[in-house]
C-alpha positions as CSV (number, residue, x, y, z in Angstrom):
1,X,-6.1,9.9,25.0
2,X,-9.6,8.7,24.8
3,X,-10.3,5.0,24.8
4,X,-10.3,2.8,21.5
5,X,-8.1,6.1,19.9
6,X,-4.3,5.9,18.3
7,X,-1.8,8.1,17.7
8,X,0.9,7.7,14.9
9,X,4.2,9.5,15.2
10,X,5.6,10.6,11.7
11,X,8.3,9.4,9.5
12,X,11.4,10.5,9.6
13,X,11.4,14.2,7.5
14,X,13.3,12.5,4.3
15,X,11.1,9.3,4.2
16,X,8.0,9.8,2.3
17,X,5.3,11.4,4.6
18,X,2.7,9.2,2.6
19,X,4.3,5.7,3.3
20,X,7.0,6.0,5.4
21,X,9.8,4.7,2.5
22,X,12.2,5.9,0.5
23,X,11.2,6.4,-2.7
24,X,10.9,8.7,-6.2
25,X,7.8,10.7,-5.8
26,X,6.8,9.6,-9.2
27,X,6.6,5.9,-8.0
28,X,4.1,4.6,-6.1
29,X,3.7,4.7,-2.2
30,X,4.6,1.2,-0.5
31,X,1.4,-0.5,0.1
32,X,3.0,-2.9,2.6
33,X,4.9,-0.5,4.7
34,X,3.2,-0.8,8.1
35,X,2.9,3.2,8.8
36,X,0.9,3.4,4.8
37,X,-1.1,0.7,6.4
38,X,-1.8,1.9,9.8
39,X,-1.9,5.6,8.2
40,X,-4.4,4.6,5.6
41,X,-6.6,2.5,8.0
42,X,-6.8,5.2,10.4
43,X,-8.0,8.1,8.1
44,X,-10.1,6.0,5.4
45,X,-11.8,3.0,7.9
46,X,-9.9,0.4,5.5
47,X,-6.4,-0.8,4.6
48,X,-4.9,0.3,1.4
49,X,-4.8,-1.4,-1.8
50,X,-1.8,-0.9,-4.5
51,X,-4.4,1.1,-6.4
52,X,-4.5,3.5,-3.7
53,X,-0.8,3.3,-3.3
54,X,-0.5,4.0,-7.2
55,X,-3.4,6.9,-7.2
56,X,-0.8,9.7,-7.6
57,X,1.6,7.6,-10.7
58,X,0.7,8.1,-14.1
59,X,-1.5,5.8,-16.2
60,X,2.0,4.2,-18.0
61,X,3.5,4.1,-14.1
62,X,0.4,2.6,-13.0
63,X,0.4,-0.2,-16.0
64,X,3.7,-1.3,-15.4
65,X,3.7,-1.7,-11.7
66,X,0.2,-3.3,-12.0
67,X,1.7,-5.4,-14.6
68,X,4.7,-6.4,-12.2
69,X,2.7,-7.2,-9.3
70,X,0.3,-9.3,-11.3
71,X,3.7,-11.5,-13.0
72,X,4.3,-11.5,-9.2
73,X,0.9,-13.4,-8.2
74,X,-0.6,-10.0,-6.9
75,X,-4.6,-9.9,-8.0
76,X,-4.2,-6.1,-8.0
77,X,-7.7,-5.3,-9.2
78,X,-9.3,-8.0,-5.8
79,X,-7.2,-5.6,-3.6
80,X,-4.2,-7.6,-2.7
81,X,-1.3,-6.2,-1.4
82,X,0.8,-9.2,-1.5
83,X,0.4,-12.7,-3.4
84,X,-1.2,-15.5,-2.1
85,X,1.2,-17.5,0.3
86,X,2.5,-20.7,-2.0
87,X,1.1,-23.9,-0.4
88,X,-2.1,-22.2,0.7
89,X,-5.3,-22.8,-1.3
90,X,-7.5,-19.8,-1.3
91,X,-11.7,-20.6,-1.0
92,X,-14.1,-17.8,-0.9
């Protein structure tokens, strides 16, 4: 293996060969499982955003989970992936 390269083994064959989770195919991929991160980094140059994890859902799928996140403190549209850590004041 060349310097500066990685390898990532797969999931397990009935965990989602997206994200590496269990879940419905019609729900979203889990934007904070480590292998969707590494995975994602690794073939697009950046990490992945719920967006991205949410490309696949329908529009109503899409709403609601955007809509939960956001009740959750998850700026979905800045590219968070979780919310802001409580106590933490963020400054751009």
């Amino acid at each position: 293996m060349a310097d500066g390269t990685m390898m990532l083994l797969p999931p397990r064959a009935d965990l989602c060969q997206i994200c590496g989770s269990d879940h419905d195919p019609a729900m979203p991929h889990n934007a904070q499982s480590m292998y969707y991160q590494v995975a994602f980094q690794m073939q697009h140059g950046r990490g992945p955003t719920w967006v991205d994890a949410m490309e696949h859902c329908t529009e109503a799928m899409r709403a609601a989970w955007t809509k939960a996140l956001t009740d959750r403190g998850v700026d979905v549209a800045a590219g968070q992936v979780n919310p802001p850590k409580k106590g933490r004041v963020h400054h751009d």
